[in-house]
TORKOL-4160 file (C-alpha; in steps of 0.2 Angstrom, whole numbers, padded with zeros to 4 digits, m for minus):
105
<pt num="1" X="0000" Y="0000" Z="0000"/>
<pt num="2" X="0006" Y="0017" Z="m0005"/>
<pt num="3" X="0003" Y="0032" Z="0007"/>
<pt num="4" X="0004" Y="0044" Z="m0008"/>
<pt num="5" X="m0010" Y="0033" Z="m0017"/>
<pt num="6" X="m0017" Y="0021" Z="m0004"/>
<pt num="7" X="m0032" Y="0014" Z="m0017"/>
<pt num="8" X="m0023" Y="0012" Z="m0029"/>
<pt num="9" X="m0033" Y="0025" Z="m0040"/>
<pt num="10" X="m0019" Y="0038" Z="m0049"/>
<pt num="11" X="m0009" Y="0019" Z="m0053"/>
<pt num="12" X="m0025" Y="0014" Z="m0063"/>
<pt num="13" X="m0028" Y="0028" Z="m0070"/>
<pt num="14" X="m0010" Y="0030" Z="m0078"/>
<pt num="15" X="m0011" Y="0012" Z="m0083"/>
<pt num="16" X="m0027" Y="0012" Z="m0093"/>
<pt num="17" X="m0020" Y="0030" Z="m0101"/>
<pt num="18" X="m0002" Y="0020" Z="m0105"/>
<pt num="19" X="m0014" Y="0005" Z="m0113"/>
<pt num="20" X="m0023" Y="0017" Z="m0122"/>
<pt num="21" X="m0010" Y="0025" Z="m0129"/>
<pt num="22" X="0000" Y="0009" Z="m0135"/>
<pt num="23" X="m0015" Y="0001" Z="m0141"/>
<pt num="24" X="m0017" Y="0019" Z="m0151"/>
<pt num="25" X="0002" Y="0019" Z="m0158"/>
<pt num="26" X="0002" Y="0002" Z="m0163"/>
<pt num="27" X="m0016" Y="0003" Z="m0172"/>
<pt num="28" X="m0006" Y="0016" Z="m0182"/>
<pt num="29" X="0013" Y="0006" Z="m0185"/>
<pt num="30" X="0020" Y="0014" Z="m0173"/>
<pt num="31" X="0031" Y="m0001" Z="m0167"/>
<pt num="32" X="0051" Y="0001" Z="m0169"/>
<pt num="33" X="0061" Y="0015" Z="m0162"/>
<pt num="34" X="0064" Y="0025" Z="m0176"/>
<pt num="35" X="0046" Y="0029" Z="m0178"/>
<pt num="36" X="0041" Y="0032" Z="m0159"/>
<pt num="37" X="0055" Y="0047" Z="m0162"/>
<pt num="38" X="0048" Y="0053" Z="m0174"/>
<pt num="39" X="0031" Y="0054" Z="m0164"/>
<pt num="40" X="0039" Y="0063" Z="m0149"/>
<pt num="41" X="0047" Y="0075" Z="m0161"/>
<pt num="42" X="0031" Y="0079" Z="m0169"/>
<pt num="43" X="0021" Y="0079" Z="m0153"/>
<pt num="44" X="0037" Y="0091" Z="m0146"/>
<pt num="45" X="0033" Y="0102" Z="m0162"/>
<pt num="46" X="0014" Y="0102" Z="m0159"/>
<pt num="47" X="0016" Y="0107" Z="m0142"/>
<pt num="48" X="0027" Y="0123" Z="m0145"/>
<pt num="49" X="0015" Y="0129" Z="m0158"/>
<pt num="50" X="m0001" Y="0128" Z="m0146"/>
<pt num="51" X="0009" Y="0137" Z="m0132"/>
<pt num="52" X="0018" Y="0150" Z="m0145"/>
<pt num="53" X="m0002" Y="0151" Z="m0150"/>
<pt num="54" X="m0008" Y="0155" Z="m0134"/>
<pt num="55" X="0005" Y="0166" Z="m0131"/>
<pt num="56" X="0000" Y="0177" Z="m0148"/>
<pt num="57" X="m0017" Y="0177" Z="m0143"/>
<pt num="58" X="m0017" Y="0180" Z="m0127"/>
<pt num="59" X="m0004" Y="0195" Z="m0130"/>
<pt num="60" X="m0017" Y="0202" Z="m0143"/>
<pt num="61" X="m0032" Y="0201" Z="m0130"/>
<pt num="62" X="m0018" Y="0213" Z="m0119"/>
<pt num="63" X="m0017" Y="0224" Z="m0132"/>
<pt num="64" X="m0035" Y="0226" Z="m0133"/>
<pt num="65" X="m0040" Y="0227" Z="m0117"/>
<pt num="66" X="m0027" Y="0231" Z="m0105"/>
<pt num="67" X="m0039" Y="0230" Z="m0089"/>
<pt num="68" X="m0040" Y="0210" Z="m0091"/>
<pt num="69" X="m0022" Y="0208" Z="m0087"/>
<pt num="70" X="m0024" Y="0197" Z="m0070"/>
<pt num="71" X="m0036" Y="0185" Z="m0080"/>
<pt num="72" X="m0027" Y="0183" Z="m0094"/>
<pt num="73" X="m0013" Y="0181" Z="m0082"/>
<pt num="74" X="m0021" Y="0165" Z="m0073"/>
<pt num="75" X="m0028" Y="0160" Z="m0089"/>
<pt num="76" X="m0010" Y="0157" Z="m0098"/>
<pt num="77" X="m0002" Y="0150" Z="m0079"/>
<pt num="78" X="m0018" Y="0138" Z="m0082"/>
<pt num="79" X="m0016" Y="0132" Z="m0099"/>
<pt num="80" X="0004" Y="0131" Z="m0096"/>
<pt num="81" X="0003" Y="0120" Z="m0083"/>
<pt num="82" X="m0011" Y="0110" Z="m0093"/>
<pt num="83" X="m0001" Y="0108" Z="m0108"/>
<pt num="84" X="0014" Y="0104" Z="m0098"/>
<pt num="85" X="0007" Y="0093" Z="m0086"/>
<pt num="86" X="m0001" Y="0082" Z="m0102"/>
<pt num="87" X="0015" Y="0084" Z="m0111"/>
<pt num="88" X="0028" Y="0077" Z="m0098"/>
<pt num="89" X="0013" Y="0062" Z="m0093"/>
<pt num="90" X="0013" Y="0057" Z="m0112"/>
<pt num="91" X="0033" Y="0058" Z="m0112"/>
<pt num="92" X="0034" Y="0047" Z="m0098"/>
<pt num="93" X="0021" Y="0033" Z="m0107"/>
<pt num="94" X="0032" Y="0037" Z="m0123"/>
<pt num="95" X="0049" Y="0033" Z="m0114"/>
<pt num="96" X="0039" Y="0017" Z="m0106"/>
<pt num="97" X="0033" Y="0013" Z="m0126"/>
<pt num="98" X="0048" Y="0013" Z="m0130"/>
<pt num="99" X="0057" Y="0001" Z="m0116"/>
<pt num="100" X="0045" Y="m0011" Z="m0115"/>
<pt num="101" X="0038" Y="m0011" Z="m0135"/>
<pt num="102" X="0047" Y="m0006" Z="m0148"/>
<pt num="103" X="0060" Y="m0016" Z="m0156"/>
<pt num="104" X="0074" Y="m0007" Z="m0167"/>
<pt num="105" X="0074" Y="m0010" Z="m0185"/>
C-alpha cells in the first residue's frame, strides 16, 4: 500500500492511459524505435506551436484590453501548466513505449 495513493486510483488511472496509448500507436505502426522518435518530435513540435499560439493570442487580448491583465494572467499560468502537465505524462508513457515495446529496426 502506497501512502501517496493508498487505493490504488492515480496507478490505474495511468495504466489504462499508458494502454490506451499503446494500443493507439500500434493501431497506427507505430512499433520500432525510429518511428516512436519521430512521434515525440512531432508531438514536441505540436506542443510549442499551441503554447507559441496561446501566447499570440493572449498578447493580442492585452493589447486590446489592458484592464484584463490578471485574467489573462491566470488563464496562460492555467493552460501552461495544462499543456505541460499532459506533455511530460505522455513523455513518460512514450519513454515506457519505448522500453517495453518497440524493437529497433
Amino acid at each position: 500500500m502506497k501512502l501517496n495513493d493508498p487505493f490504488g486510483r492515480v496507478s490505474n488511472r495511468n495504466q489504462r492511459s499508458y494502454q490506451s496509448l499503446r494500443d493507439r500507436l500500434r493501431q497506427e505502426g507505430i512499433l520500432d524505435t525510429l518511428a516512436a522518435r519521430s512521434f515525440v518530435r512531432n508531438m514536441t513540435i505540436t506542443a510549442v506551436k499551441l503554447l507559441l499560439l496561446l501566447l499570440g493570442v493572449s498578447l493580442t487580448l492585452a493589447v486590446f484590453f489592458p484592464q484584463l491583465h490578471t485574467v489573462l494572467i491566470a488563464l496562460n499560468a492555467l493552460a501552461l501548466l495544462w499543456v505541460g502537465t499532459t506533455y511530460f505524462q505522455t513523455r513518460m508513457h512514450l519513454n515506457r513505449y519505448l522500453r517495453e515495446e518497440c524493437r529497433d529496426v
